[in-house]
N, CA, C and O atoms as CSV, one atom per row, in Angstrom:
chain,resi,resn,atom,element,x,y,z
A,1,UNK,N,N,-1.997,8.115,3.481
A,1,UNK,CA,C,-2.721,7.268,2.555
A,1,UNK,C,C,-3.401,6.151,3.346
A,1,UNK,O,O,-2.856,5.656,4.332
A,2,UNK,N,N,-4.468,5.803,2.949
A,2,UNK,CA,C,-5.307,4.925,3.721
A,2,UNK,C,C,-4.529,3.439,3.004
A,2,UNK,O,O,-3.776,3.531,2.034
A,3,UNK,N,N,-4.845,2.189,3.631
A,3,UNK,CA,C,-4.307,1.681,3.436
A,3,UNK,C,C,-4.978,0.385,2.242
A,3,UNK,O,O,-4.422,-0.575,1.708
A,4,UNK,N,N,-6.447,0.930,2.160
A,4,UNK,CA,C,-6.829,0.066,1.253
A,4,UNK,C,C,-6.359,1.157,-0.315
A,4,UNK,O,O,-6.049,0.590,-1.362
A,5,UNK,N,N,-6.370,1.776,-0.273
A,5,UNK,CA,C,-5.919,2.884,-1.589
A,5,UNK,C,C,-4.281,2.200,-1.797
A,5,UNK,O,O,-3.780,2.342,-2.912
A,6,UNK,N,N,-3.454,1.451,-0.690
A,6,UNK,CA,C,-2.146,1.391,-0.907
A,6,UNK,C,C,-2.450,-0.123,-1.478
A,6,UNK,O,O,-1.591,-0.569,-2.239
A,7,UNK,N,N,-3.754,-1.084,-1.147
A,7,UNK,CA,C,-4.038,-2.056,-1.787
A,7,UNK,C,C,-4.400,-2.080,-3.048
A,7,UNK,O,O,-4.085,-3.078,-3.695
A,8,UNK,N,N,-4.992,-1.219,-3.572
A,8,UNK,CA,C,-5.182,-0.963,-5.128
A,8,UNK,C,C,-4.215,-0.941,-5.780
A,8,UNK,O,O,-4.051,-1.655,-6.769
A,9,UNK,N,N,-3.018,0.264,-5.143
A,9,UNK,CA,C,-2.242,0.583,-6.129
A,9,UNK,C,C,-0.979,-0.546,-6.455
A,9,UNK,O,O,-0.466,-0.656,-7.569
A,10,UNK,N,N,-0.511,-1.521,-5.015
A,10,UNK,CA,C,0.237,-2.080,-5.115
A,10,UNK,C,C,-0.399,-3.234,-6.503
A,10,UNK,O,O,0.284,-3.645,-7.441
A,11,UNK,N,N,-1.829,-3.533,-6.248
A,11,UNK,CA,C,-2.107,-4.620,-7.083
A,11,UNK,C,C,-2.187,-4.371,-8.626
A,11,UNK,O,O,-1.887,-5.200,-9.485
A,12,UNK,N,N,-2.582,-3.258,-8.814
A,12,UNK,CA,C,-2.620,-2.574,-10.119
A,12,UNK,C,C,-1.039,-2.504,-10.746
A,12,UNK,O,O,-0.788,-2.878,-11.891
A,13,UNK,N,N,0.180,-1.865,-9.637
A,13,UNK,CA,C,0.960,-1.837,-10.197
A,13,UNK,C,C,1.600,-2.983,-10.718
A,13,UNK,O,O,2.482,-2.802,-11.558
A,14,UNK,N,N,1.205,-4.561,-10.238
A,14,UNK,CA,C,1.951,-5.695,-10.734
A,14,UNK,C,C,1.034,-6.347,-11.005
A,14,UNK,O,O,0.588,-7.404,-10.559
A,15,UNK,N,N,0.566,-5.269,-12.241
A,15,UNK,CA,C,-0.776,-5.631,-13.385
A,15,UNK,C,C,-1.665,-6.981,-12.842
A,15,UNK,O,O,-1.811,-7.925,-13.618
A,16,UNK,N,N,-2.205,-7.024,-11.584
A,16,UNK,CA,C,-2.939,-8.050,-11.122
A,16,UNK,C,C,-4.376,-7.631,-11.346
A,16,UNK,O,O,-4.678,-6.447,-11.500
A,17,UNK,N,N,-5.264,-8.621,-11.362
A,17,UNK,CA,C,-6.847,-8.513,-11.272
A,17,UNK,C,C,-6.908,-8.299,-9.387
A,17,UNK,O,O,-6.070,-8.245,-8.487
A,18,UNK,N,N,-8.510,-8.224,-9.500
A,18,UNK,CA,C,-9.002,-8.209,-8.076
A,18,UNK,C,C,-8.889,-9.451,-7.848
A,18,UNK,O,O,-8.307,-9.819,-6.827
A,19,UNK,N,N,-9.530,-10.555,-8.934
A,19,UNK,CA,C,-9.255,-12.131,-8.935
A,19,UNK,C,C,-8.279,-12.672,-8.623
A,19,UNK,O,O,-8.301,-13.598,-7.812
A,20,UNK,N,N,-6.960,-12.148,-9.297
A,20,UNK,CA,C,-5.610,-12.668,-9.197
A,20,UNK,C,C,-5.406,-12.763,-7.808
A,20,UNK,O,O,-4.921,-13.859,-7.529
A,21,UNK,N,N,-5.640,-11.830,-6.542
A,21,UNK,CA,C,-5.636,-11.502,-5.430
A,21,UNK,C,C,-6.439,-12.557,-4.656
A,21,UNK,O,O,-6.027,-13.380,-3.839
A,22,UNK,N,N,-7.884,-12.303,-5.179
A,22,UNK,CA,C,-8.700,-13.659,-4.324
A,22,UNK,C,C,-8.362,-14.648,-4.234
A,22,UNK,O,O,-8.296,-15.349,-3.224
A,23,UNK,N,N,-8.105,-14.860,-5.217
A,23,UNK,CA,C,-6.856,-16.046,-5.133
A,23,UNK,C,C,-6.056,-16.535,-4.112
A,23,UNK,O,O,-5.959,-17.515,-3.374
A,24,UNK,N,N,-5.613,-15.658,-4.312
A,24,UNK,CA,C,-3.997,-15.623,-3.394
A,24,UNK,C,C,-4.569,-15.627,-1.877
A,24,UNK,O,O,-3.873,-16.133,-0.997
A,25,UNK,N,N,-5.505,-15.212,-1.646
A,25,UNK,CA,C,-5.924,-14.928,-0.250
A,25,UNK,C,C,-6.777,-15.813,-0.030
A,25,UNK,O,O,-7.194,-15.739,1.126
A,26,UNK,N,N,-7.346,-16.840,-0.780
A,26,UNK,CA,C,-8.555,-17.932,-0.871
A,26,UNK,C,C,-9.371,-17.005,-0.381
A,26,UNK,O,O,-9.439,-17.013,0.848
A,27,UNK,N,N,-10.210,-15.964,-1.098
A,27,UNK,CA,C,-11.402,-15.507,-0.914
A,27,UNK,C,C,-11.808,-14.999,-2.236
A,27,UNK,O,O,-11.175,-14.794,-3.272
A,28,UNK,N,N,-13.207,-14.837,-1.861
A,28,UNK,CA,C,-14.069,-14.630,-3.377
A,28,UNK,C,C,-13.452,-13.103,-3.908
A,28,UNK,O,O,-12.901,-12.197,-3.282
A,29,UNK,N,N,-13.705,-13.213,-4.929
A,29,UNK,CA,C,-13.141,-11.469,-5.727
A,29,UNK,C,C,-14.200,-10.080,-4.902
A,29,UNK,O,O,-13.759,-8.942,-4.748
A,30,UNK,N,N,-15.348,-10.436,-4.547
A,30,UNK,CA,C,-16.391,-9.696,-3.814
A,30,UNK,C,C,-15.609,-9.304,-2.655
A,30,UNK,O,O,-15.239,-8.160,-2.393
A,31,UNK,N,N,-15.349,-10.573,-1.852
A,31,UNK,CA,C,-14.704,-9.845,-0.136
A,31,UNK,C,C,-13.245,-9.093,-0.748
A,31,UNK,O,O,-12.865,-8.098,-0.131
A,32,UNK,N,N,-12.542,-9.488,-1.779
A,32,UNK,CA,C,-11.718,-8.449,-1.732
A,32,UNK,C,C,-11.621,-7.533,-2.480
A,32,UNK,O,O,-10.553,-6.993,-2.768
A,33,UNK,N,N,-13.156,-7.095,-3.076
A,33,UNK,CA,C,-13.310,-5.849,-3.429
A,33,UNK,C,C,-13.760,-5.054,-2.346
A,33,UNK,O,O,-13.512,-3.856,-2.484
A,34,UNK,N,N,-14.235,-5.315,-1.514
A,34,UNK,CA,C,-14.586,-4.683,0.117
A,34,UNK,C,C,-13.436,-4.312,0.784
A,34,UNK,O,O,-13.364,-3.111,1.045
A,35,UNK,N,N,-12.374,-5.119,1.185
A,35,UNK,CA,C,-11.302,-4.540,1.778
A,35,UNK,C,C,-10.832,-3.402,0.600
A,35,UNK,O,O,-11.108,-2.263,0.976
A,36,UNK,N,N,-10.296,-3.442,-0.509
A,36,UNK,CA,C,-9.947,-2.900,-1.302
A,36,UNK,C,C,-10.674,-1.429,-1.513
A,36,UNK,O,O,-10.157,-0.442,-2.035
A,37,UNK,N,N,-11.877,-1.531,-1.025
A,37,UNK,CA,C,-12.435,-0.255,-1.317
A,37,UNK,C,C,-12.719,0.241,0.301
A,37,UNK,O,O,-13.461,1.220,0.383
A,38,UNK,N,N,-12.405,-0.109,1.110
A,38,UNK,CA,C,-12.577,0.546,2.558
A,38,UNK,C,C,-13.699,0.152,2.998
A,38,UNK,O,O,-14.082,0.841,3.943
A,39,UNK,N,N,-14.755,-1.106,2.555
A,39,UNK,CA,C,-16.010,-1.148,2.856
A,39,UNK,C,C,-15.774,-1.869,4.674
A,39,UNK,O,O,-16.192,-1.438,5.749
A,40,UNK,N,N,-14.972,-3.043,4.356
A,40,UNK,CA,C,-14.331,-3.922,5.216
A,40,UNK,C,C,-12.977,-3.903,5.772
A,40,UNK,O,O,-12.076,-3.286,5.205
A,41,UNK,N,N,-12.864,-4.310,6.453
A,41,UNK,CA,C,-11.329,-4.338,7.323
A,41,UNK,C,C,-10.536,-5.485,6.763
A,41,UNK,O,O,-11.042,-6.604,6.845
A,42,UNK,N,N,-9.427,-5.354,6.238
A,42,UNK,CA,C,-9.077,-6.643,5.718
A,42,UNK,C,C,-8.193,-7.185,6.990
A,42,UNK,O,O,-7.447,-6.523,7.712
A,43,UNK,N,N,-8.562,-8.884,7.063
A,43,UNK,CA,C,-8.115,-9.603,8.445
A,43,UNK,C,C,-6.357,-8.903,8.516
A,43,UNK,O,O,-5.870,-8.105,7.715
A,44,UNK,N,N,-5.792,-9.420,9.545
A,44,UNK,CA,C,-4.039,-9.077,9.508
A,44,UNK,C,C,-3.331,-10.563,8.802
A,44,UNK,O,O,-2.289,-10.581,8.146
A,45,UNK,N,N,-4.059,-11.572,9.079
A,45,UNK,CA,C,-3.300,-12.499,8.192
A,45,UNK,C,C,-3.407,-12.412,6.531
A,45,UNK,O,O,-2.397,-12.709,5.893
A,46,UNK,N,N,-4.525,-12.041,5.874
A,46,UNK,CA,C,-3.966,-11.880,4.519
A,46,UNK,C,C,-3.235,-10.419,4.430
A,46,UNK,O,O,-2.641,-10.270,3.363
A,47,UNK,N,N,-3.155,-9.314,5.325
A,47,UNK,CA,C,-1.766,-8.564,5.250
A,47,UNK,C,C,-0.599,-8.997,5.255
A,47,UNK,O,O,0.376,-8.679,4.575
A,48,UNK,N,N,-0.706,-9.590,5.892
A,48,UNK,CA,C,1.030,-10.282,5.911
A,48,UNK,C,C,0.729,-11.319,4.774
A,48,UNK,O,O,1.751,-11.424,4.096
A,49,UNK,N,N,0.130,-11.803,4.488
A,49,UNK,CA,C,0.124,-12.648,2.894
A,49,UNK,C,C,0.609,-11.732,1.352
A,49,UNK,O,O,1.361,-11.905,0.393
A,50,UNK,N,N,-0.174,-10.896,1.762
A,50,UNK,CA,C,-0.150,-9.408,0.627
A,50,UNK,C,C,1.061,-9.297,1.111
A,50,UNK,O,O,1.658,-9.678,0.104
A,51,UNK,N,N,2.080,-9.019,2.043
A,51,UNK,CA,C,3.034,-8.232,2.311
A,51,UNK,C,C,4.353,-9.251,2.149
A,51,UNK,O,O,5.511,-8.956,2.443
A,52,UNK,N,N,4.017,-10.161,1.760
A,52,UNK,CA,C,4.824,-11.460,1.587
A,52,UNK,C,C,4.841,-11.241,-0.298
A,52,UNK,O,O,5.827,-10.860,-0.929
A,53,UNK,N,N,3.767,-11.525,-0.775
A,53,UNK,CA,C,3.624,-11.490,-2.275
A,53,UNK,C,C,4.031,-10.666,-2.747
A,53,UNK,O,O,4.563,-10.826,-3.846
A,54,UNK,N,N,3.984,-9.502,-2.200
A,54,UNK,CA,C,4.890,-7.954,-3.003
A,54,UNK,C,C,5.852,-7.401,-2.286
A,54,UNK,O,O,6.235,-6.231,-2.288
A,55,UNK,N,N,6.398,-8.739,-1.378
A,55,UNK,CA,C,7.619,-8.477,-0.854
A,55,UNK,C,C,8.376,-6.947,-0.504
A,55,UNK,O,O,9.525,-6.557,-0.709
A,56,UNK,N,N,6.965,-6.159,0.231
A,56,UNK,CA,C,7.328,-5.190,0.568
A,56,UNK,C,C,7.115,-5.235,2.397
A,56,UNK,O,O,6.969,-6.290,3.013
A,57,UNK,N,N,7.136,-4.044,2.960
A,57,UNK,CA,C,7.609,-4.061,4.790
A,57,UNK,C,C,5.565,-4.030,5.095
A,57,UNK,O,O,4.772,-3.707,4.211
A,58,UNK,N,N,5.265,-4.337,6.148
A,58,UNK,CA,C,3.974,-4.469,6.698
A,58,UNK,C,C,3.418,-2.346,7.004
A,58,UNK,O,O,2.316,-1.798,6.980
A,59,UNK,N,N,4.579,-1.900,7.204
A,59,UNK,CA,C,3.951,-0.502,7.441
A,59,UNK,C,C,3.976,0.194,6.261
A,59,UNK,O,O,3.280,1.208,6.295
A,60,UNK,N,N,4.608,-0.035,5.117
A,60,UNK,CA,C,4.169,0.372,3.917
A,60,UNK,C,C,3.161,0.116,3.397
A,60,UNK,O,O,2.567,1.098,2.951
A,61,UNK,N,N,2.357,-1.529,3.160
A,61,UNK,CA,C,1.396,-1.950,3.124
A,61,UNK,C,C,0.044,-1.510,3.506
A,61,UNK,O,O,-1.025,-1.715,2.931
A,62,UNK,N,N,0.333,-0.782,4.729
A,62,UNK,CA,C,-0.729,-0.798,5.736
A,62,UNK,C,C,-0.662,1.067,5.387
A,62,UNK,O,O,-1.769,1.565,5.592
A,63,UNK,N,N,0.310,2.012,4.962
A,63,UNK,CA,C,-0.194,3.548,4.588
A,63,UNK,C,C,0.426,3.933,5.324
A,63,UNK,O,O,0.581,5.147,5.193
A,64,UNK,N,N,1.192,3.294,6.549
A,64,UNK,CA,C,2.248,4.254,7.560
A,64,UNK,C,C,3.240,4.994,6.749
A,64,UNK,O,O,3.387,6.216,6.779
A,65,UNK,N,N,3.779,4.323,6.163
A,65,UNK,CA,C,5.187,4.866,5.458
A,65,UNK,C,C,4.708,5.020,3.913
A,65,UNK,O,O,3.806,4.501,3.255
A,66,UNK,N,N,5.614,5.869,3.666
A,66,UNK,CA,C,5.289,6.325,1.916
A,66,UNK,C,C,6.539,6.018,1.278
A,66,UNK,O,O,6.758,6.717,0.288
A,67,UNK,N,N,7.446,5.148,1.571
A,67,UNK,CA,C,8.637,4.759,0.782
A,67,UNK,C,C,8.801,3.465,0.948
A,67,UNK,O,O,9.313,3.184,2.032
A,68,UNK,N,N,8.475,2.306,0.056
A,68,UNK,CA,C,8.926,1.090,0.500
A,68,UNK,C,C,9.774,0.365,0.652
A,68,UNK,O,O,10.667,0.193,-0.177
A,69,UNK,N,N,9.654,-0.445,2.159
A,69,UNK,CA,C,10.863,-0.696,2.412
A,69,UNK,C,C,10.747,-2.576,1.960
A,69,UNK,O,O,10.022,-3.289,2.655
A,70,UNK,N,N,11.530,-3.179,0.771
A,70,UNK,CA,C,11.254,-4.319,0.549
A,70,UNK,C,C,12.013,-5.543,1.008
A,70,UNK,O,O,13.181,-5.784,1.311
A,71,UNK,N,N,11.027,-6.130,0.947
A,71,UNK,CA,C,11.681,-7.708,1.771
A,71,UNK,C,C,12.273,-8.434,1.038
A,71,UNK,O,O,12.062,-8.368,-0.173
A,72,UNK,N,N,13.234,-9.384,1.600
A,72,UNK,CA,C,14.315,-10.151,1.064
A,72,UNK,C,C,13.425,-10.967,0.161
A,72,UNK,O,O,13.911,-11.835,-0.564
């Protein structure tokens, strides 16, 4: 799984907007409809922001692993 497809689904699954996200990442809803859709590379610091907020492991996040492993 690519890893912006693992960004959709995580955000969808904890019924978030694209907004709710921009947010969270201080960027406009536009740049993170780009990472989100594979247009752009999303930086590694809002990964580990994302991977903090849904308190799941950085290689799940990112499409390595298909079982998540979640953080304390």
């Amino acid at each position: 799984m690519y890893y912006y497809q693992r960004l959709k689904d995580m955000r969808e699954d904890a019924d978030k907007t694209q907004e709710d996200i921009a947010v969270i990442l201080n960027i406009t809803r536009q740049q993170y409809q780009l990472y989100e859709s594979g247009k752009r590379e999303i930086p590694l610091h809002h990964i580990i922001t994302l991977a903090k907020y849904y308190k799941v492991s950085l290689d799940y996040l990112s499409g390595l692993i298909d079982k998540p492993r979640k953080l304390g």
